[in-house]
C-alpha positions as CSV (number, residue, x, y, z in Angstrom):
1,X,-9.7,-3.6,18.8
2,X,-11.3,-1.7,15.2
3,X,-14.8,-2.2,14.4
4,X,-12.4,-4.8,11.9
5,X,-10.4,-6.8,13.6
6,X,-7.4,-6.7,16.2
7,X,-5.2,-2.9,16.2
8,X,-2.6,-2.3,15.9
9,X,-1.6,-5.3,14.1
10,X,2.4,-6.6,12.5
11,X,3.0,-8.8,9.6
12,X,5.9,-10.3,8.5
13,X,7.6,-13.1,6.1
14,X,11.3,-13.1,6.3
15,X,13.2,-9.8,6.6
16,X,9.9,-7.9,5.7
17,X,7.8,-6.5,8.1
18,X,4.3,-4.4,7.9
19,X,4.4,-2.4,11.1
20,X,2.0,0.6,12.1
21,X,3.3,4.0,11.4
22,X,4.1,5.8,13.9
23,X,5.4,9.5,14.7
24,X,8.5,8.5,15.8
25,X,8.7,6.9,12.5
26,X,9.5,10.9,11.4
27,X,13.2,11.1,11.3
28,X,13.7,8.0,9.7
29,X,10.7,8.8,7.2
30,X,12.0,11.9,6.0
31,X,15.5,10.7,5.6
32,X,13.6,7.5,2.6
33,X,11.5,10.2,1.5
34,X,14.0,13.1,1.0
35,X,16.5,10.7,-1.3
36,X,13.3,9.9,-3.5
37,X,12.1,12.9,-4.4
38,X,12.8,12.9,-8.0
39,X,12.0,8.2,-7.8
40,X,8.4,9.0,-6.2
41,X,7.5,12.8,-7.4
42,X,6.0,11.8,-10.8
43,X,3.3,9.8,-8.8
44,X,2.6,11.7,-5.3
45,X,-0.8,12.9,-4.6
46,X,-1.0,16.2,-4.7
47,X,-4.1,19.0,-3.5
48,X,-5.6,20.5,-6.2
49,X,-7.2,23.5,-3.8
50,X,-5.8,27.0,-4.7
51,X,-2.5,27.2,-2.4
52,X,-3.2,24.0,-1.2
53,X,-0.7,21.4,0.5
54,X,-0.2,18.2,1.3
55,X,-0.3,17.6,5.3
56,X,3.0,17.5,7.8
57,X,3.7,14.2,8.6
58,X,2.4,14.4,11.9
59,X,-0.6,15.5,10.6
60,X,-0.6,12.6,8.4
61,X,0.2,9.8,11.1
62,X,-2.7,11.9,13.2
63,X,-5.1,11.1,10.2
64,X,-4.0,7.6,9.5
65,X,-4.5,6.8,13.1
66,X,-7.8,8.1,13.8
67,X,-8.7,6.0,10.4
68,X,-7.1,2.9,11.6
69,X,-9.5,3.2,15.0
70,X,-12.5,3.4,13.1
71,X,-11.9,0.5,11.0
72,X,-11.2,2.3,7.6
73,X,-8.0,2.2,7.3
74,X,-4.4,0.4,8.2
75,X,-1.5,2.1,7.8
76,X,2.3,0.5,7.6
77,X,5.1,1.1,7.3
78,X,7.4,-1.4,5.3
79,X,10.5,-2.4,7.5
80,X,13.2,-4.8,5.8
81,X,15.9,-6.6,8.8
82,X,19.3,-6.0,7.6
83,X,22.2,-7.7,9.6
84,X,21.6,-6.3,13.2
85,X,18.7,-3.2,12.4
86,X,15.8,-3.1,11.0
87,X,15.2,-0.7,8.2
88,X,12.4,1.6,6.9
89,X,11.8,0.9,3.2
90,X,8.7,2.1,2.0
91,X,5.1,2.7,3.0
92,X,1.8,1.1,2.8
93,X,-1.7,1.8,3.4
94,X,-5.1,-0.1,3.0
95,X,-7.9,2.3,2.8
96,X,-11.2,2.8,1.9
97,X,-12.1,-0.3,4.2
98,X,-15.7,-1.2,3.5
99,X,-18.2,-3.4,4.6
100,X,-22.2,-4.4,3.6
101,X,-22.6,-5.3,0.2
102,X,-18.7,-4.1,-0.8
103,X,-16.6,-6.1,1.7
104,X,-13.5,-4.1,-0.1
105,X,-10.1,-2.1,0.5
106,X,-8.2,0.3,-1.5
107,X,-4.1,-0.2,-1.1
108,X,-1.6,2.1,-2.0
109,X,2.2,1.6,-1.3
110,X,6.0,3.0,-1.9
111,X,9.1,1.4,-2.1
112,X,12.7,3.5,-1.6
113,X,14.1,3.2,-4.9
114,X,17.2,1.4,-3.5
115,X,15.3,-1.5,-2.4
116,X,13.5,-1.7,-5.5
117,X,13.6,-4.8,-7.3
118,X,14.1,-7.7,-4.8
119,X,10.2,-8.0,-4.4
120,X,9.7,-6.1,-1.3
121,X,6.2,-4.4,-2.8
122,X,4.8,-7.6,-3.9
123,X,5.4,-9.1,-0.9
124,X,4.5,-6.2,1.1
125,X,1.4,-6.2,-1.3
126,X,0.5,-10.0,-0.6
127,X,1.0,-9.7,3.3
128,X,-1.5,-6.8,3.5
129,X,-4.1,-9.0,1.2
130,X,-3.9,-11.6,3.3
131,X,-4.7,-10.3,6.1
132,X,-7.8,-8.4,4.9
133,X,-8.8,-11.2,3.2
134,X,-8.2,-13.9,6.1
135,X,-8.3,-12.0,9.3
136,X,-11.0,-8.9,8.2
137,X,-12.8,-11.1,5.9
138,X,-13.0,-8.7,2.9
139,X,-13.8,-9.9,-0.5
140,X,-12.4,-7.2,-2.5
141,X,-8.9,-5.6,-3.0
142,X,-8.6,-2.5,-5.3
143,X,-5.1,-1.0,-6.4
144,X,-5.2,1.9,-8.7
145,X,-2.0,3.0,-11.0
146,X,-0.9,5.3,-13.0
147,X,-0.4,4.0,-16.9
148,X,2.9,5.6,-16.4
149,X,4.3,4.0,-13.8
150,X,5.3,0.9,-15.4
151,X,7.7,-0.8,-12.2
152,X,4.1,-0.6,-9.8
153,X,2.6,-2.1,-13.0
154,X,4.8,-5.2,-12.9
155,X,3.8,-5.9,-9.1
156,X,0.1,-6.1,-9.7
157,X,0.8,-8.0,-12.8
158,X,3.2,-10.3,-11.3
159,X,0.5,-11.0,-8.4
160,X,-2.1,-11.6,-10.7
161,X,-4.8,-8.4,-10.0
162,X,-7.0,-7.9,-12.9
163,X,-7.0,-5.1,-15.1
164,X,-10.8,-3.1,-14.6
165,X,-9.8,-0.7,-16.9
166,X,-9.2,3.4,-16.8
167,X,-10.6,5.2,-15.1
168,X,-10.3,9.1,-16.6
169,X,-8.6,11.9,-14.5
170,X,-9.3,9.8,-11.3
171,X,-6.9,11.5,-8.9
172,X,-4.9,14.5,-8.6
173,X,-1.5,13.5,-8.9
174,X,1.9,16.0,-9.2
175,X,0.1,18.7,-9.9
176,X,-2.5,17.6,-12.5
177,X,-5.6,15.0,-12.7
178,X,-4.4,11.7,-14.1
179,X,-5.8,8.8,-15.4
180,X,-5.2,5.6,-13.3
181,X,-5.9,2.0,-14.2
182,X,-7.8,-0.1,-11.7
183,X,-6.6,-3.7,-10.9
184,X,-8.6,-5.5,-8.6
185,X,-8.5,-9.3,-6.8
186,X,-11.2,-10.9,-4.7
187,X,-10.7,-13.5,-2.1
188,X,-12.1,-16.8,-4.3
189,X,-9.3,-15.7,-6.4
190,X,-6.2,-17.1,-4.2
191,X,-7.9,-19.9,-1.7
192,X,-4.6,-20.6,-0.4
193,X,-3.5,-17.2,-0.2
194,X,-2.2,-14.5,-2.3
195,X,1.5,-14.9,-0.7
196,X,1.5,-18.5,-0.8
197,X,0.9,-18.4,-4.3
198,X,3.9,-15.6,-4.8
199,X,6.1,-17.5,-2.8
200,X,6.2,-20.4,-4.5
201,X,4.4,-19.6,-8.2
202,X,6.3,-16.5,-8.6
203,X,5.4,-14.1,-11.3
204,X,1.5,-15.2,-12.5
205,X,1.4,-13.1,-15.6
C-alpha cells in the first residue's frame, strides 16, 4: 500500500492492459524501443548536463519504483493480448502525484509505432485517469506535448483535455529545450468517467 492507494496495481479494458514495469520487462523493452528509434527520438527527454545521459533501464525501473512506493508516481507498462501472448506496446507513467491544495498528476506515455492508430494511447490514457481520479481521488490531470507532435495531439484532443496554453522551453527534449503545450482535465469534467465517455462518445473534439 502507497501513501495513495493500493501498489502495485493492473488495469485493463479488452486486450489492453496497464501493468507495473518491471526489470524483467528489459528484453522485451529494448526490443519496442530499439525498432522506434527514429518514431520516438524527435520527442525523448534528453539531460541537458555537459556529458550527461539518460539512465540504464534498470536504473530507470529502480527510480520508477522507489517513486511508485512513495505515492508519486505509477509506472506501466502498456501490454496488448494478441491471440495466445500478451504483448508490450508502449509505456506509461503518472507522475508528479500531488496532494493538499493540487490533488494532481502529470502523465506521459509511448506507443510502438506499429500499434499506433487503433487507440491503444487513448485508452491507455483513459484507464490511467480513471484510476487517479476514482481510486486516488485526484482532481487534476496534466499532459504536456510537444507542438510538433501532432499524432499525441489527436489523443488529448480526441479525449477532450483542454488546451492551457505554451509553456516556453519547458523541457529538454532531443537535445534542445522545447516548448510544450499543456492540456489538462479535472475530475467534474467526466462524472461517468473519462473511458466511459471514449468508449462509447468516441472522439470529443
Amino acid at each position: 500500500m502507497s501513501p495513495t492507494g493500493p501498489w502495485p496495481v493492473t488495469l485493463g479494458w479488452g486486450p489492453l492492459t496497464l501493468r507495473p514495469i518491471r526489470h524483467r520487462d528489459r528484453a522485451e523493452w529494448d526490443q519496442v524501443r530499439a525498432r522506434n528509434v527514429q518514431w520516438l527520438g524527435p520527442w525523448e527527454a534528453s539531460n541537458p548536463e555537459p556529458g550527461g545521459r539518460l539512465p540504464s533501464f534498470r536504473q530507470m525501473v529502480a527510480s520508477l519504483k522507489a517513486q511508485a512506493r512513495t505515492g508519486t508516481a505509477l509506472p506501466f507498462v502498456i501490454t496488448e493480448a494478441r491471440e495466445t501472448q500478451s504483448r508490450l506496446v508502449g509505456q506509461l507513467t503518472v507522475s508528479s502525484i500531488t496532494y493538499g491544495s493540487l490533488m494532481g498528476a502529470t502523465l506521459g506515455y509511448w506507443v510502438d509505432q506499429g500499434s499506433a492508430g487503433r487507440g491503444i494511447a487513448p485508452t491507455a490514457v483513459a484507464l490511467a485517469t480513471d484510476h487517479c481520479f476514482g481510486t486516488l481521488g485526484l482532481h487534476r490531470m496534466e499532459i504536456n506535448i510537444r507542438p510538433e507532435n501532432e499524432r499525441s495531439l489527436r489523443v488529448v484532443q480526441k479525449l477532450g483535455f483542454r488546451d492551457e496554453g505554451l509553456r516556453r522551453a519547458y523541457l529538454h527534449i532531443d537535445g534542445q529545450w522545447a516548448d510544450h503545450r499543456t492540456f489538462a482535465m479535472t475530475a467534474d469534467e467526466v462524472p461517468g468517467g473519462l473511458l466511459h465517455r471514449w468508449v462509447t462518445e468516441g472522439a470529443v473534439g
